[in-house]
C-alpha positions as CSV (number, residue, x, y, z in Angstrom):
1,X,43.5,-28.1,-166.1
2,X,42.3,-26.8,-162.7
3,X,44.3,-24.6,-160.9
4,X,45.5,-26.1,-157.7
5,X,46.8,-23.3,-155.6
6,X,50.0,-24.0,-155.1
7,X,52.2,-21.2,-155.6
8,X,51.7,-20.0,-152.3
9,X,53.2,-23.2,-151.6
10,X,56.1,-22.5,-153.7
11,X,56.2,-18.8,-152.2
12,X,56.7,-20.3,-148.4
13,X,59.3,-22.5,-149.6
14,X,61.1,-19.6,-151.4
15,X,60.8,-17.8,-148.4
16,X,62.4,-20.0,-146.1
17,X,64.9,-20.4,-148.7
18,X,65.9,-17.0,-148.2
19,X,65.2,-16.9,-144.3
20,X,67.8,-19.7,-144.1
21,X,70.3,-18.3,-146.4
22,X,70.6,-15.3,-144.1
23,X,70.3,-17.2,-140.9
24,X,73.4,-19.3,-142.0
25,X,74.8,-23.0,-140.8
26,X,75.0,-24.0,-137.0
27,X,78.1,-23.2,-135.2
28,X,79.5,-27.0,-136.3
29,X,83.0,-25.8,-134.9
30,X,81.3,-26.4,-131.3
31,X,81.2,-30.3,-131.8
32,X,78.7,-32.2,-130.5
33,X,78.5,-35.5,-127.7
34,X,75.9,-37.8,-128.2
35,X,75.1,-41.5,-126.6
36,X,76.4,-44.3,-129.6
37,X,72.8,-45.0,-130.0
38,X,71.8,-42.1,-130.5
39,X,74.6,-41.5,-133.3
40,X,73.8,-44.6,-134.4
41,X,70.1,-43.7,-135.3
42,X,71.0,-40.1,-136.4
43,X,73.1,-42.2,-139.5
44,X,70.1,-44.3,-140.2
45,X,68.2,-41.1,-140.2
46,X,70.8,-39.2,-142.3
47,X,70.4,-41.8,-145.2
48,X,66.3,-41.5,-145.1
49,X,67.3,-37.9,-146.0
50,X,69.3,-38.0,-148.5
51,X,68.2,-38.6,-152.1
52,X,67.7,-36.8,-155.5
53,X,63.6,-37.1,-155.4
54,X,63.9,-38.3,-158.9
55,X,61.0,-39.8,-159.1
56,X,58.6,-37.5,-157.1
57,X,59.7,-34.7,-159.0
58,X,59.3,-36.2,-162.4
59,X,55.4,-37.1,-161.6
60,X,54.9,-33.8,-160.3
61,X,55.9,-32.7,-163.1
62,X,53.8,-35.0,-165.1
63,X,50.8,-33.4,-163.5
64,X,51.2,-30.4,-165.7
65,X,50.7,-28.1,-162.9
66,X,53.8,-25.8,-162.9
67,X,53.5,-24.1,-159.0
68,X,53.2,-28.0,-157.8
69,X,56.3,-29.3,-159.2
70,X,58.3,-26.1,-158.7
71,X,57.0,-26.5,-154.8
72,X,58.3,-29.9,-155.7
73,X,61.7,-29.3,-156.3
74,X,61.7,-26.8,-153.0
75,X,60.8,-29.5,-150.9
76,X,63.3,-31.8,-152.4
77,X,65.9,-29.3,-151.8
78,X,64.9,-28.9,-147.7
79,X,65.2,-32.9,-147.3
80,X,68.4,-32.7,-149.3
81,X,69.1,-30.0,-147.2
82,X,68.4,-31.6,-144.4
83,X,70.4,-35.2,-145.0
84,X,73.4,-31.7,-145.1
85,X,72.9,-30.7,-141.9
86,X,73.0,-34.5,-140.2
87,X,76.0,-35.5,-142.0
88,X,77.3,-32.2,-140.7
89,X,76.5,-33.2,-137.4
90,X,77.4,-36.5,-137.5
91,X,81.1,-35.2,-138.9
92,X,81.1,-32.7,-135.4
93,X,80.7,-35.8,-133.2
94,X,83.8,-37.7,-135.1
95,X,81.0,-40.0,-136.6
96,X,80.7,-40.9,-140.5
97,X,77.7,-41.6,-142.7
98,X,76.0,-44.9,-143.9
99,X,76.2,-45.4,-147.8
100,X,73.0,-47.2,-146.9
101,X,70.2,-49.0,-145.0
102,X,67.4,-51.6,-145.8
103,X,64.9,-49.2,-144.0
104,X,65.7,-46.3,-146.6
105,X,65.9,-49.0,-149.8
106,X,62.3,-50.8,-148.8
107,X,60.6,-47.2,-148.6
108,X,61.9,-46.2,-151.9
109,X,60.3,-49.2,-153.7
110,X,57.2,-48.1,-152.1
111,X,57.0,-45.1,-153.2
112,X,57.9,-45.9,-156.8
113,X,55.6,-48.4,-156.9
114,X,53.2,-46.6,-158.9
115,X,51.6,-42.7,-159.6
116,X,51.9,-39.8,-157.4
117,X,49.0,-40.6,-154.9
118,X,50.7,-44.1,-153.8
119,X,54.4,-42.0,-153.6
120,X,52.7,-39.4,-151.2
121,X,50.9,-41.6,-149.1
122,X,54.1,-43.4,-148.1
123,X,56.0,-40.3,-148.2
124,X,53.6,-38.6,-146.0
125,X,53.9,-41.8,-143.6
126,X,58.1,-41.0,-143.1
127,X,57.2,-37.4,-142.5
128,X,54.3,-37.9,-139.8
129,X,57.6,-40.3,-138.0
130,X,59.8,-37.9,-138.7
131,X,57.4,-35.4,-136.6
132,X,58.0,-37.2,-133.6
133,X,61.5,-38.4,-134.1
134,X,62.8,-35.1,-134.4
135,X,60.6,-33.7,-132.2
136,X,62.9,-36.4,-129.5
137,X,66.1,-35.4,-131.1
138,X,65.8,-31.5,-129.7
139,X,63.9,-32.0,-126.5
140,X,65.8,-35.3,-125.3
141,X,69.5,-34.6,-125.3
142,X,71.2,-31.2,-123.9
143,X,74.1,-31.2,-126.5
144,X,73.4,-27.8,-128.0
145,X,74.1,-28.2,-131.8
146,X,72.2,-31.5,-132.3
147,X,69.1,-29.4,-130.2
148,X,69.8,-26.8,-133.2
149,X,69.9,-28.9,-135.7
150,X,66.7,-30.6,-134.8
151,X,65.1,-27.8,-134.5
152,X,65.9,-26.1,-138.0
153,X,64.7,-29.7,-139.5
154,X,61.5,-30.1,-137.5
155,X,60.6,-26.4,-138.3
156,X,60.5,-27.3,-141.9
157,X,58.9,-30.9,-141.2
158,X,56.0,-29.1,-139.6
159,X,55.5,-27.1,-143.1
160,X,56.1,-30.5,-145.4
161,X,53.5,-32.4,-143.7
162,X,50.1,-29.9,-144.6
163,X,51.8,-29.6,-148.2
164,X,51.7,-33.0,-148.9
165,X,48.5,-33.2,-147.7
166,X,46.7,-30.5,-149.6
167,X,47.5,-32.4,-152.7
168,X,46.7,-35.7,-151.5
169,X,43.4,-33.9,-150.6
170,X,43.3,-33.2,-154.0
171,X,44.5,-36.8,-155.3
172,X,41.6,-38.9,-152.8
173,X,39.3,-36.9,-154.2
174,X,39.7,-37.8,-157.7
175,X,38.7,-41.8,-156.4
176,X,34.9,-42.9,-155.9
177,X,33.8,-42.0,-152.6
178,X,33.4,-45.0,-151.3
179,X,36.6,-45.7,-151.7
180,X,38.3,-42.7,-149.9
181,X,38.0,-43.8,-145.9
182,X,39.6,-47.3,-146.6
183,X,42.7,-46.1,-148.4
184,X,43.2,-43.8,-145.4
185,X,42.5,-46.4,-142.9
186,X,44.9,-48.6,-144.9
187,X,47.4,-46.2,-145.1
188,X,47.0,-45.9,-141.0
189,X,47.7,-49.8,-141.0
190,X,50.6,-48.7,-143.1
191,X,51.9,-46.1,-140.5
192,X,51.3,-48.3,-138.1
193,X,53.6,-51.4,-139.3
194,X,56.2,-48.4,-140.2
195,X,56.3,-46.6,-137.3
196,X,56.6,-50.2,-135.0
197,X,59.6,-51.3,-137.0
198,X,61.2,-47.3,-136.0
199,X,60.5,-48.2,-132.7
200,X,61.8,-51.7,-132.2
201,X,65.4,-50.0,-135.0
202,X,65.5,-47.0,-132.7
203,X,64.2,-48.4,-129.5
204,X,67.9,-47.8,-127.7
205,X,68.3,-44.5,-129.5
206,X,64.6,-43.4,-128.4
207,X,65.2,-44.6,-124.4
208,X,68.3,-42.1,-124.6
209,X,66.1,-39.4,-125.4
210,X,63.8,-39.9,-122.9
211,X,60.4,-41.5,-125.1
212,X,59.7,-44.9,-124.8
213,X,58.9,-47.2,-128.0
214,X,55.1,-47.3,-127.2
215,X,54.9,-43.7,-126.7
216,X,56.7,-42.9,-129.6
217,X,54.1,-45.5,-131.0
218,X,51.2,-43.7,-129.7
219,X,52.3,-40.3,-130.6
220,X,52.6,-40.8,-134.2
221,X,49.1,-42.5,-134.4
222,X,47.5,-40.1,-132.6
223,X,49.3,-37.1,-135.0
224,X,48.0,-39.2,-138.2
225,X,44.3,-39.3,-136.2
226,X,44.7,-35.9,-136.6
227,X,45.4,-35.6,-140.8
228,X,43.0,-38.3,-141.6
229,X,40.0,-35.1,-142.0
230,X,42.5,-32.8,-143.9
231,X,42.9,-35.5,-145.9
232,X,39.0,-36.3,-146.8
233,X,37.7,-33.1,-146.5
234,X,35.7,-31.8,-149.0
235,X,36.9,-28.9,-151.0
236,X,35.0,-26.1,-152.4
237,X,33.9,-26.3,-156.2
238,X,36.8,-24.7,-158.5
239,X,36.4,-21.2,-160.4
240,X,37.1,-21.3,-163.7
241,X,39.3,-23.7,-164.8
242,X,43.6,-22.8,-165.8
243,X,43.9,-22.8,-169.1
């Protein structure tokens, strides 16, 4: 099979492994004070995060490329990691956390729907929104450990977002070529619906925090303008092939 490169994927996930291991937790002891809104949307937010990645790990495993699934299971860890750190926070504002929300339950059945391209493409969509959100989370509110926590989880957003797109770089350029600017232009109709239902969910939430629901809107569109030619662009022809 080709080789695909990604073990320096799996090297920058190991390393920030280990940068965060030494860095340690936020000071949770400090508490936090949030509007309800806001808490209200860090909960819904909380359960996005938190999951076993089950399924994505299985087909990356399926792929046969060992450095891709182990950077796999590193990335499931961080969001596993991350769904940690809100719970944490929402526990140092006195708040608990959902057992679940039709938001979370609707983009899990589009993911699973079928292989690993289709489970990218909407995974990559809760990422891009998640860009922004978080983004709003540490600029929009001066409560010092939710700016911290936001920060640590953005940080690592900003590395999920080119993974995911190298291999779906890969993936769209296993179709016909003909066929590789629609499925991104549907999956920017996709982002689209997705990120106006965030929006009209977290619309109180996102007025706390200073962004309005159409420049949240614009913000992620204009940010997934941006992957569409990482996405399609053509990659150099492959040395010799992994044996």
């Amino acid at each position: 099979m080709r080789a695909s490169g990604h073990a320096t994927w799996t090297r920058r996930f190991e390393d920030e492994r280990d940068r965060r291991a030494v860095k340690g937790d936020p000071d949770w002891a400090r508490g936090a004070t949030l509007h309800p809104a806001v808490w209200a949307s860090i909960q819904r937010f909380q359960v996005g995060e938190d999951g076993d990645g089950s399924s994505l790990t299985a087909k990356a495993e399926a792929t046969g490329d060992p450095d891709y699934a182990a950077a796999v299971r590193l990335f499931v860890a961080e969001e596993q990691n991350h769904a940690r750190l809100l719970a944490r926070l929402l526990a140092a504002g006195g708040m608990t956390t959902l057992t679940g929300h039709w938001s979370d339950a609707v983009f899990i059945r589009l993911r699973r729907l079928t292989g690993l391209r289709m489970e990218l493409l909407v995974l990559l969509i809760a990422e891009v929104v998640a860009l922004r959100y978080y983004r709003a989370l540490r600029d929009g509110t001066d409560d010092p450990l939710t700016c911290d926590v936001a920060a640590r989880i953005l940080a690592d957003e900003q590395r999920h977002v080119p993974f995911h797109c190298e291999r779906l770089n890969l993936l769209l350029g296993e179709l016909p070529r003909a066929v590789r600017r629609p499925v991104t232009v549907l999956w920017q109709a996709l982002l689209l619906g997705v990120c106006a239902v965030v929006a009209v969910d977290h619309g109180p939430a996102l007025r706390q925090l200073g962004v309005g629901r159409r420049v949240f809107v614009a913000d992620v569109l204009r940010s997934s303008h941006r992957l569409v030619p990482a996405l399609l662009a053509s990659r150099p022809a492959a040395g010799p092939t992994a044996k």
